[in-house]
Phi, psi and omega in degrees: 000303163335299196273008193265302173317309156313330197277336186282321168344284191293295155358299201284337190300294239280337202266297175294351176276314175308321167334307223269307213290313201270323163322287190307330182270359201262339241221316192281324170335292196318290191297326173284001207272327195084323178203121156138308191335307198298333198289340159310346188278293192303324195279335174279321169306319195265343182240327146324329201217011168070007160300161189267157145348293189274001168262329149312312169340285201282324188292307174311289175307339154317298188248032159287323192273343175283305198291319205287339149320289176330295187302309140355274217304290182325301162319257167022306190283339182233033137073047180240007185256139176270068214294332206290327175285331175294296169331308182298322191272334183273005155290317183307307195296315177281346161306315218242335179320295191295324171279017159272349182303296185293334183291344208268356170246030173244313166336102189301143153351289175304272210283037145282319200270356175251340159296299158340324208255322190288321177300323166278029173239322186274001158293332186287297192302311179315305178278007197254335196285306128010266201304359180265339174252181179264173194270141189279164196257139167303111197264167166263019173240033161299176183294282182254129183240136168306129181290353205188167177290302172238051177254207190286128149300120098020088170267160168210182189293279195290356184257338184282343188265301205273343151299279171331295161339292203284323199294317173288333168280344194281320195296314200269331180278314176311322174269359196254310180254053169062028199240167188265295208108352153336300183306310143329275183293317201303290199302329176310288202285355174258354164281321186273314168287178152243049179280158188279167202245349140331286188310327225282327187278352188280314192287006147270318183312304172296346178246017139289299189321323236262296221272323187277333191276353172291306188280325174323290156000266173316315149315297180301327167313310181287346177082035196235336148297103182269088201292353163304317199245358180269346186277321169287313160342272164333302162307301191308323179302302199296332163305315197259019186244314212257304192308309226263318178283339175278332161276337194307318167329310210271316185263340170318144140140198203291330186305301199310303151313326178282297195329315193278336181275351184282307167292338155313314199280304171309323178282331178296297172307283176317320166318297189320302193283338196268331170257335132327324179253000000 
């Protein structure tokens, strides 16, 4: 009885450290990606630890919203976060959150996880599409404009609308597959705006950190958070958010997106083939 006991021990041992472990590559992505990375926590949940979509959900968002603090706080200190903009999209966002919470626990399995697999294939094609082009000079006949290079945003009718937009789709895919939603808001804001891409990625982290803890929320309400695998999950994200940044210079930039859009794009399949067999 005794080594039967030891033995779950060690299991349960073997099961948080791989846990910590799965956090920490979901928390350094994030941080080397700039954006999109995060959409990987669940699909690392889903094929390491045997979760389902919707049991993976609130633990990907949890420590989506703890690392993407870190990164937030880390802008916030060289004054690169656009808050008035931030603001528009994690209102969108936090509105729309709870209900992608409840769609992601009524949804069968099987089309969650082939809804899943089709976003992440299309995030894979977007950033690897990304990593080919060059980057285009900033035009003035954007939505939302700056009065200046480091002045005030320009509201307007179509830029407050079109902001909001990104924002209730970033809200809604978060709470319904666990994802920040970085793929989202980033490409948004570099079509609507002019913003330095410093700004454009400090202003998505923050206004992730807002729409995943909404969504995190909203889990724990529903009784829907399994905090045995979101709390080591989580630490491990937050490790790996703070390691990923000291390096995120030295290693960003097109090698780094395609790599990452290649895996994305594999994992998008093996999701396809793990519900099919």
């Amino acid at each position: 009885m005794a080594g039967q006991i030891e033995q779950i021990k060690l299991i349960m041992m073997s099961i948080q450290i791989i846990d910590i472990l799965l956090g920490a590559l979901t928390g350094s992505v994030l941080a080397l990606s700039g954006a999109g990375g995060a959409i990987l926590a669940v699909p690392l949940l889903f094929f390491s630890l045997d979760l389902e979509i919707a049991e993976a959900t609130p633990i990907a968002l949890l420590a989506v919203c703890l690392a993407a603090t870190f990164g937030a706080i880390n802008a916030h200190k060289q004054g690169k976060v656009r808050y008035r903009a931030a603001g528009s999209i994690a209102i969108a966002g936090a509105l729309a959150a709870p209900a992608g919470m409840w769609l992601a626990q009524k949804i069968p399995t099987a089309p969650l996880t082939l809804l899943f697999s089709m976003v992440l294939a299309y995030v894979a094609y977007d950033m690897f599409r990304q990593s080919k082009e060059a980057s285009a000079s900033r035009t003035f006949s954007k939505p939302c404009m700056l009065d200046s290079p480091a002045g005030r945003l320009v509201w307007t009718w179509s830029c407050t609308r079109l902001l909001a937009l990104s924002g209730f789709l970033a809200g809604t895919l978060s709470g319904l597959l666990g994802v920040g939603g970085g793929f989202v808001i980033v490409p948004a804001l570099k079509k609507v705006t002019n913003f330095q891409i410093q700004s454009i990625l400090a202003t998505s982290l923050t206004a992730i950190t807002v729409t995943s803890g909404v969504g995190a929320t909203s889990a724990m309400l529903m009784g829907a958070m399994n905090w045995s695998i979101a709390i080591p999950f989580a630490c491990g994200a937050i490790a790996g958010m703070l390691l990923g940044r000291l390096v995120a210079k030295r290693l960003a930039g097109p090698r780094l997106q395609q790599i990452f859009a290649v895996t994305a794009a594999l994992v998008s399949v093996g999701m396809v083939i793990k519900v099919i067999l």
